[in-house]
RODO-2510 file (C-alpha; in nm, 4 decimals, decimal comma):
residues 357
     n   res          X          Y          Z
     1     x    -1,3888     3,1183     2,0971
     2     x    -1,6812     3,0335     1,8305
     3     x    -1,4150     2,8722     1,6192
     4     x    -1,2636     2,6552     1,8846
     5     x    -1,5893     2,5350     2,0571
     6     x    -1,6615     2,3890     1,7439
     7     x    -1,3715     2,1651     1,7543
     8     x    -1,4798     1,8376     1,8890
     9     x    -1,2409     1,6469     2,1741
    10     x    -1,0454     1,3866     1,9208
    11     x    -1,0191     1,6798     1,6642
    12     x    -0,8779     1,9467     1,8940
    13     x    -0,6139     1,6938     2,0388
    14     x    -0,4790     1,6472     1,6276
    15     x    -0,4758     2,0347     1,6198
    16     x    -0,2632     2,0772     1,9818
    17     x    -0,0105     1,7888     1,8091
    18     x     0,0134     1,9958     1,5374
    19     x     0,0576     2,3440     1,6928
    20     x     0,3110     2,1569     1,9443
    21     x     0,5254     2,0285     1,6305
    22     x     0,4757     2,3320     1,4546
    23     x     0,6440     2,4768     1,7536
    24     x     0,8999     2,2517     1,7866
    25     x     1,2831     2,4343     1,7259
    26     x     1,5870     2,1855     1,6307
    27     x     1,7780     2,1260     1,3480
    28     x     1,5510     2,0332     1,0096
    29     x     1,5426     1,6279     0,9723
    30     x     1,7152     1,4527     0,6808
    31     x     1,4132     1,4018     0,3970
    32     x     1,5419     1,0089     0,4225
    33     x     1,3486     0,9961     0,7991
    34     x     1,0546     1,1585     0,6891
    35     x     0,9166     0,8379     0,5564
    36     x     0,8381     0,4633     0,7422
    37     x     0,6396     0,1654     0,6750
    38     x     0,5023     0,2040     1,0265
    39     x     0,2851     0,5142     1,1216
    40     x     0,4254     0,5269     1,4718
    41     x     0,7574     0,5081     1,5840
    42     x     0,8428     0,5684     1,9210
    43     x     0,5242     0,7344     1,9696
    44     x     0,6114     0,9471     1,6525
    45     x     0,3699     1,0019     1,3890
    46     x     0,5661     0,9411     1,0835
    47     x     0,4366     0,9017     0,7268
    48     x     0,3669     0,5753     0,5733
    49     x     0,2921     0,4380     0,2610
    50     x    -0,0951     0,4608     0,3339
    51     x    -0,0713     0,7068     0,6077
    52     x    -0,3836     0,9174     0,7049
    53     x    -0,3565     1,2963     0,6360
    54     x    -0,4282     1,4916     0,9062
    55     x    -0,6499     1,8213     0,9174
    56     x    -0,8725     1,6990     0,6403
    57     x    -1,2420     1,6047     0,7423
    58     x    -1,3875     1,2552     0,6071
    59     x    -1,4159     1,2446     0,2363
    60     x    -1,8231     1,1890     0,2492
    61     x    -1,9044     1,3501     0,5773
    62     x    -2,0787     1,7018     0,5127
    63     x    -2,1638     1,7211     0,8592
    64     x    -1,7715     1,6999     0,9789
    65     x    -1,7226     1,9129     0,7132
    66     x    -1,9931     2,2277     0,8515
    67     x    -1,9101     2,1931     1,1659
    68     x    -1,5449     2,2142     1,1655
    69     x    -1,4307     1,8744     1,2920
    70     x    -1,0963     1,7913     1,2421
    71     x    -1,0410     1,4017     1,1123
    72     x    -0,7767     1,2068     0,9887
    73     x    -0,8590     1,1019     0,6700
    74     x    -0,9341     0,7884     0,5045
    75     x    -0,7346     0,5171     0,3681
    76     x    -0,8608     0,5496     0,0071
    77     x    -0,6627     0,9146    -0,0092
    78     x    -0,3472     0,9425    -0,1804
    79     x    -0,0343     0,7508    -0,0728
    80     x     0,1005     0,9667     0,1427
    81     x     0,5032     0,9307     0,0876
    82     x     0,4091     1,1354    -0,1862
    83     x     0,2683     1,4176     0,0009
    84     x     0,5381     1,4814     0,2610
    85     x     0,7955     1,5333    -0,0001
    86     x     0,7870     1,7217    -0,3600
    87     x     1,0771     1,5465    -0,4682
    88     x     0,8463     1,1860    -0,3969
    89     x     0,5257     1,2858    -0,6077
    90     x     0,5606     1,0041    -0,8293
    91     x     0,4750     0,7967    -0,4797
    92     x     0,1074     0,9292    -0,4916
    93     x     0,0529     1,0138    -0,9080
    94     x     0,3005     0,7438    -1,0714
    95     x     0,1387     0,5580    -1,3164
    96     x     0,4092     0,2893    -1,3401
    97     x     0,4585     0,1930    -0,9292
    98     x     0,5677    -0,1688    -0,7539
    99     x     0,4929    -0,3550    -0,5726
   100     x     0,2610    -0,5233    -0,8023
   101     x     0,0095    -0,8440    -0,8359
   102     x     0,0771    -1,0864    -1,0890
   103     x    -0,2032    -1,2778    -1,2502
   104     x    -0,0098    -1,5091    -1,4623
   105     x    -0,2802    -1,5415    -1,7209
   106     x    -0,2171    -1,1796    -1,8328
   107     x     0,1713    -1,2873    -1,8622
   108     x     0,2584    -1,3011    -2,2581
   109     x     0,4950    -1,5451    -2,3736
   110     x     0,8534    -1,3801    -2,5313
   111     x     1,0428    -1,6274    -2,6985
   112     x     1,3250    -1,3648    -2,7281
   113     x     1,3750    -1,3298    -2,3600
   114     x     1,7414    -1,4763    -2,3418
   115     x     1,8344    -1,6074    -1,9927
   116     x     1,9725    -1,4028    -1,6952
   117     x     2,3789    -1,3798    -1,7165
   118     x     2,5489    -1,2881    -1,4026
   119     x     2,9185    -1,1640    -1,3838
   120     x     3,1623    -1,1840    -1,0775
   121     x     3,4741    -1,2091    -1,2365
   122     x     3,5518    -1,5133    -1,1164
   123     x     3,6106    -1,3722    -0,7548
   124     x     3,4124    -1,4388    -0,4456
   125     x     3,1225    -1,1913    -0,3153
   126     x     3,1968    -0,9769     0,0042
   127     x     3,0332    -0,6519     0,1538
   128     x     2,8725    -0,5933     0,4534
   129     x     2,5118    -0,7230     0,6447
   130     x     2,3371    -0,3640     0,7782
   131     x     2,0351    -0,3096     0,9711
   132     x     1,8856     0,0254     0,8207
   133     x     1,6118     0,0252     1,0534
   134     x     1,3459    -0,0556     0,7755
   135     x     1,5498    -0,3560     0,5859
   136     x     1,8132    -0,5769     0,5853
   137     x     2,0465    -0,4791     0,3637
   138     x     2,4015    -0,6655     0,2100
   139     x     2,5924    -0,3624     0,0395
   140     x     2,8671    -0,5172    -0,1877
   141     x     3,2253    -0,4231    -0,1597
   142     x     3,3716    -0,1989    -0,4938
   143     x     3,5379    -0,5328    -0,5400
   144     x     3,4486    -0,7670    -0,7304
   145     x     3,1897    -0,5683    -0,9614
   146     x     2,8752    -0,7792    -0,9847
   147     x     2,6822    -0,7259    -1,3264
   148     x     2,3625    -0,9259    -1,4334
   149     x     2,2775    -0,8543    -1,7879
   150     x     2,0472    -1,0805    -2,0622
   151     x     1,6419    -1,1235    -1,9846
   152     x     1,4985    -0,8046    -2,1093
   153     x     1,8471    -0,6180    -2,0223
   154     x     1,9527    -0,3950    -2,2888
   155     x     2,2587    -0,3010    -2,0723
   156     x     2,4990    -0,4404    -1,8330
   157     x     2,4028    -0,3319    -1,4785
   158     x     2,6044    -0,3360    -1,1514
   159     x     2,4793    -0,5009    -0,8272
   160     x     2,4392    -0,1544    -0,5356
   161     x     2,2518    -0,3560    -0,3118
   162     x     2,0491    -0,6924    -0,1997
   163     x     1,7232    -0,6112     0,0275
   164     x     1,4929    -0,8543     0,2379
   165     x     1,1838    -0,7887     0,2793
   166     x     0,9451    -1,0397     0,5459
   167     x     0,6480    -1,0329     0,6975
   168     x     0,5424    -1,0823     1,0541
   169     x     0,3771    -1,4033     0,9428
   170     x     0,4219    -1,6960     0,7543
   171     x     0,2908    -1,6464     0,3283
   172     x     0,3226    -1,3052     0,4173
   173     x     0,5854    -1,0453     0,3467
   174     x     0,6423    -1,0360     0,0085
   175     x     0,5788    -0,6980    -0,1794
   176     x     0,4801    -0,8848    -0,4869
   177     x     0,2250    -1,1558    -0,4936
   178     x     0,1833    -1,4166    -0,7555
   179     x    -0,1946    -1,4832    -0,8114
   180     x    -0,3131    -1,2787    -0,5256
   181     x    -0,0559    -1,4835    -0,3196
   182     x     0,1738    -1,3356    -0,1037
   183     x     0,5273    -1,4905     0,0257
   184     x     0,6882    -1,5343     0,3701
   185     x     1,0044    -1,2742     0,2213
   186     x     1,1158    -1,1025    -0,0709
   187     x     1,4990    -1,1012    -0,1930
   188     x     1,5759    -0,8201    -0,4036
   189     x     1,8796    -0,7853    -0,5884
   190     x     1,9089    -0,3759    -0,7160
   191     x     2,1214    -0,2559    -1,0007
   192     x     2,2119     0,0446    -1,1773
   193     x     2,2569     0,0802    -1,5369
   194     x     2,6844     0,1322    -1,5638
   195     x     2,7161     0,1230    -1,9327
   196     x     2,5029     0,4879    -1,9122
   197     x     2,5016     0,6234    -1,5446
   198     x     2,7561     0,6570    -1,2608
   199     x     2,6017     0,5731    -0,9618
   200     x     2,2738     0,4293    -0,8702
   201     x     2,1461     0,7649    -0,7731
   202     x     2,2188     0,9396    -1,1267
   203     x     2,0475     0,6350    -1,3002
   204     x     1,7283     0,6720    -1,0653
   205     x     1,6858     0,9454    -1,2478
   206     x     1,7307     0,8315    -1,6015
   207     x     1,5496     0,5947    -1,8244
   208     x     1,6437     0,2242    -1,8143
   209     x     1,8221     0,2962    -1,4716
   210     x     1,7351     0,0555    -1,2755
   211     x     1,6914    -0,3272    -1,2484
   212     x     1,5689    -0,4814    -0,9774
   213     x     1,6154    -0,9316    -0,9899
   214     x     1,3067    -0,9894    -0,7057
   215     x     1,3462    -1,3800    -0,5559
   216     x     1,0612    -1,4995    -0,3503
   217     x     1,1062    -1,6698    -0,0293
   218     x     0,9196    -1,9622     0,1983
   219     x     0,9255    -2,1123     0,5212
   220     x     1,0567    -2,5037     0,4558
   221     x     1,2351    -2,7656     0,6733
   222     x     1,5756    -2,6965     0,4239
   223     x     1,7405    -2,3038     0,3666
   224     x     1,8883    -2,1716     0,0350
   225     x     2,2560    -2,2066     0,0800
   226     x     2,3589    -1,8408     0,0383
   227     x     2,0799    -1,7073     0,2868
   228     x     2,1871    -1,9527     0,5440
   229     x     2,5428    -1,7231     0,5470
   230     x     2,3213    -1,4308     0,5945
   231     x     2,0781    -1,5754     0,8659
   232     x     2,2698    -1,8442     1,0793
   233     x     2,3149    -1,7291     1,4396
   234     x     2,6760    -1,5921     1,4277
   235     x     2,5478    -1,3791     1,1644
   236     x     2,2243    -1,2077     1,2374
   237     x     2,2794    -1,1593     1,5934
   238     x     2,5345    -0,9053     1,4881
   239     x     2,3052    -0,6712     1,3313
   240     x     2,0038    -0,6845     1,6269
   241     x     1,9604    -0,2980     1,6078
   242     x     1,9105     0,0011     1,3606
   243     x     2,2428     0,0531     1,2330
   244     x     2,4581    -0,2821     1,3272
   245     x     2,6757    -0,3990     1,0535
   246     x     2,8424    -0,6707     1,0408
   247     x     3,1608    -0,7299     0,7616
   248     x     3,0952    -1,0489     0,5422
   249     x     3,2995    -1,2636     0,2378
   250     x     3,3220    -1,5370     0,0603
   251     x     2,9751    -1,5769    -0,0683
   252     x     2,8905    -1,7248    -0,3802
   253     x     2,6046    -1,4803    -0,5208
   254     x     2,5010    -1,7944    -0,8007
   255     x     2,3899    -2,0144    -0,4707
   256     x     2,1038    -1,7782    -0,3850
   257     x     1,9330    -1,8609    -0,7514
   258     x     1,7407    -2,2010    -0,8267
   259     x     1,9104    -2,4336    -1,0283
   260     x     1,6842    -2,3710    -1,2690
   261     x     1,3929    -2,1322    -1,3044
   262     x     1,1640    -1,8818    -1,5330
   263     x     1,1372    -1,5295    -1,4703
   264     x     0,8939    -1,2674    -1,5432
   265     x     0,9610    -0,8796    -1,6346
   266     x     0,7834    -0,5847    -1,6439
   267     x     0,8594    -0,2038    -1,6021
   268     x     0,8283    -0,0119    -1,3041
   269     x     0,9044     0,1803    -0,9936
   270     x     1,1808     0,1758    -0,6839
   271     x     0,9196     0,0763    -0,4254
   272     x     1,0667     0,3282    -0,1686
   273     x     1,0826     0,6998    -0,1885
   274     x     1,1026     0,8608    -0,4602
   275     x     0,9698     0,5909    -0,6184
   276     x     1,1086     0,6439    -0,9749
   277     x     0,9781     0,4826    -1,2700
   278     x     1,3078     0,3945    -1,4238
   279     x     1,3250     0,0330    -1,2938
   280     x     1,2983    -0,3225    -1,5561
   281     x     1,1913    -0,5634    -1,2291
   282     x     1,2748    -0,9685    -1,3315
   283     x     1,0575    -1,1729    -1,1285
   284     x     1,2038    -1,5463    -1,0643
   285     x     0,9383    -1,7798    -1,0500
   286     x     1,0659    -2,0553    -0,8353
   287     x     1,0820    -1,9691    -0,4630
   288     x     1,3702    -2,0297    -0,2404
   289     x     1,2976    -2,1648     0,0764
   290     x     1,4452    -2,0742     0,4576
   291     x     1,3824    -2,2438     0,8055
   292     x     1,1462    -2,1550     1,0825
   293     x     1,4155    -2,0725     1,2566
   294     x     1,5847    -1,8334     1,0303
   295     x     1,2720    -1,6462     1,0071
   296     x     1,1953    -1,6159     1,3496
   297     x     1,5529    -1,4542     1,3637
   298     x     1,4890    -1,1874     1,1512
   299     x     1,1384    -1,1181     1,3325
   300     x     1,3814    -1,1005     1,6377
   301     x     1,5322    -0,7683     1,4436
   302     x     1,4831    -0,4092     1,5607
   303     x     1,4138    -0,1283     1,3687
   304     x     1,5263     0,0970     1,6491
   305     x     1,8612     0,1602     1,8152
   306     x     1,9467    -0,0881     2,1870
   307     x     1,8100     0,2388     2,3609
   308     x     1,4395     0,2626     2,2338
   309     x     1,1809     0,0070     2,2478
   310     x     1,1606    -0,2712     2,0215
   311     x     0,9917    -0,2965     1,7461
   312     x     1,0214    -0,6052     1,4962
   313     x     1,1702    -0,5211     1,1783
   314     x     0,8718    -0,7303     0,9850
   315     x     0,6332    -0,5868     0,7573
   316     x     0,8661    -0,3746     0,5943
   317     x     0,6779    -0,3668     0,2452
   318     x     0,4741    -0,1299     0,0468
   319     x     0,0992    -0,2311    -0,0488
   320     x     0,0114    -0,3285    -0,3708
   321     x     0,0191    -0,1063    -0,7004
   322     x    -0,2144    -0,0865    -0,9622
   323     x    -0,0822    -0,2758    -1,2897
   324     x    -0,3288    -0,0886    -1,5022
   325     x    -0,2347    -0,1464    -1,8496
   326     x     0,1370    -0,2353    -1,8273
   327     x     0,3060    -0,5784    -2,0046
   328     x     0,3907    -0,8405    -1,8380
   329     x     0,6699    -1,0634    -1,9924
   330     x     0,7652    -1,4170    -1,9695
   331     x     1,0350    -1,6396    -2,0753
   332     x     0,8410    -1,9723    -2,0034
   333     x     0,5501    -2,0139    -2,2173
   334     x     0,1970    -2,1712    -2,0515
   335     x     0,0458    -2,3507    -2,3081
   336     x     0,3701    -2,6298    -2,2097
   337     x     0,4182    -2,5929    -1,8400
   338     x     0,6454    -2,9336    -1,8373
   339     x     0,8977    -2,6911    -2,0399
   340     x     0,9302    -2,4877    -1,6957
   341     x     1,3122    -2,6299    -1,5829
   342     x     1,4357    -2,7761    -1,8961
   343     x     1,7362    -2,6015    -2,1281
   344     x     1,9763    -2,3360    -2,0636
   345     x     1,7599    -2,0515    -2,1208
   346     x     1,6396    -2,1412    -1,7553
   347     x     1,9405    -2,1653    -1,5741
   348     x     2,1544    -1,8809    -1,4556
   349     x     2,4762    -1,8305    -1,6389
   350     x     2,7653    -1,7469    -1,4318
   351     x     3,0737    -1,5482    -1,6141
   352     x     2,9428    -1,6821    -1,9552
   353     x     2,9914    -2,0556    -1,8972
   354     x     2,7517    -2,1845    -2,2156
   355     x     2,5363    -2,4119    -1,9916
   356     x     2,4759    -2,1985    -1,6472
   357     x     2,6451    -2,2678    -1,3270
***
């Protein structure tokens, strides 16, 4: 009774949650749902990337602390992904984690940096349009195989997956900002490593797994060509829930790049559980741009089945990383900014033709 009359109202209502999940009998949950963006779904406390721990008084408050008061705690506590899960410490200790700010002052010059090479075969692009209930995703068929090699590449890697990221707002949504400056979306292309891994999963796991071709996006009065196959009406209205998919082909991946552009480069994490440090992330400087319309269209997007409430699939990013002492990498060099969209070395080259697309 001493114990328990110490417990003040808020903190004895965490502790009956607690006891009542504690209590709770069902089959275990797959590790993939233990983690969100969001802190509630469906009236559901589940972790996110800045989630409060509960049970732990306020750092700084002795007098919580005596008297036994149960807090969640602050913000400035470890990333919690990394807490829920052993196999996800690297969320909360990782030195090398993305999303990250650029500064473009602290970006060095490289010469050396070839430019980006991408390889279809020759055929067209087809796979399928999925609401995961945190992104949406484009999962490429087996065929063609879609490689992207040159930049800082040392290998040829394989295209597993494009990801969009968007905020609930316009300028921001991006998980990477240039100059403290965020973006209304986020394309990212992911690939494995296939001259040394399997799968994507294997080379996770490995180093220089991953790379990850980021492509920022804004609202505009025009739409990049390839994202207007993704986003017109026909389309997107056939993945509304968690879980729609929606069969797609025909696409021309080269449409979704700038005619001509820099990039940037620097080494890093997957910026979703586990968060592995095993990715080379190639940041193209030029946004593409989409319409108001398009965007409000994938605001319209649920991250929960037809049966639950909605909730907007925006604002499906992690916060910002610390850079700390990593390189950043550039193939444009800013002492000549005019130099930014002239030559081959900034165009995309498409199944080696000599002078890009």
């Amino acid at each position: 009774m001493g114990s328990a009359a110490r417990l003040s109202a808020p903190g004895a209502l965490v502790l009956w949650a607690a006891l009542g999940a504690a209590a709770h009998i069902g089959p275990a949950p797959d590790p993939e749902d233990w983690w969100s963006y969001k802190d509630n779904l469906q009236g559901n406390f589940v972790p996110g990337p800045r989630s409060p721990s509960p049970f732990l008084p306020a750092s700084g408050d002795p007098a919580s602390e005596r008297s036994g008061t149960l807090y969640m705690c602050i913000s400035s506590r470890p990333p919690f992904w990394g807490l829920v899960n052993a196999a996800w410490s690297l969320c909360a200790v990782g030195k090398r984690q993305s999303p990250v700010d650029v500064e473009l002052k602290r970006v060095l010059y490289d010469p050396f940096l070839p430019p980006l090479r991408l390889s279809t075969g020759g055929e067209k692009l087809r796979g399928t349009l999925y609401n995961t209930g945190r992104h949406v995703s484009f999962l490429p068929a087996p065929r063609p195989v879609v490689n992207v090699s040159g930049g800082p590449l040392l290998y040829s890697h394989r295209l597993s997956e494009l990801r969009l990221l968007f905020g609930a707002r316009d300028g921001a949504g991006s998980e990477h900002q240039i100059n403290h400056q965020g973006f209304s979306a986020e394309v990212q292309l992911i690939h494995f490593n296939q001259e040394l891994y399997g799968n994507l999963s294997a080379a996770s796991r490995g180093p220089n797994g991953l790379a990850i071709l980021s492509l920022f996006v804004n609202v505009a009065g025009s739409s990049n060509p390839f994202l207007s196959r993704l986003l017109n009406r026909d389309t997107i209205t056939r993945i509304s829930y968690k879980n729609d998919a929606y069969f797609l082909q025909d696409l021309s991946l080269e449409l979704l790049f700038p005619e001509s552009f820099g990039f940037i480069t620097y080494q890093g994490s997957l910026s979703t559980p586990p968060c592995s440090e095993t990715v080379t992330w190639i940041l193209i400087d030029r946004a593409l741009n989409i319409t108001s319309l398009q965007m409000h269209s994938l605001r319209l997007l649920s991250q929960n089945p037809p049966s639950q409430i909605f909730q907007s699939l925006s604002g499906n990013g992690r916060p910002l990383q610390p850079l700390a002492h990593r390189a950043l990498r550039g193939n444009r060099d800013p002492r000549h900014p005019e130099r930014r969209c002239r030559g081959p070395n900034y165009r995309l080259h498409v199944d080696g033709a000599p002078h890009g697309r």
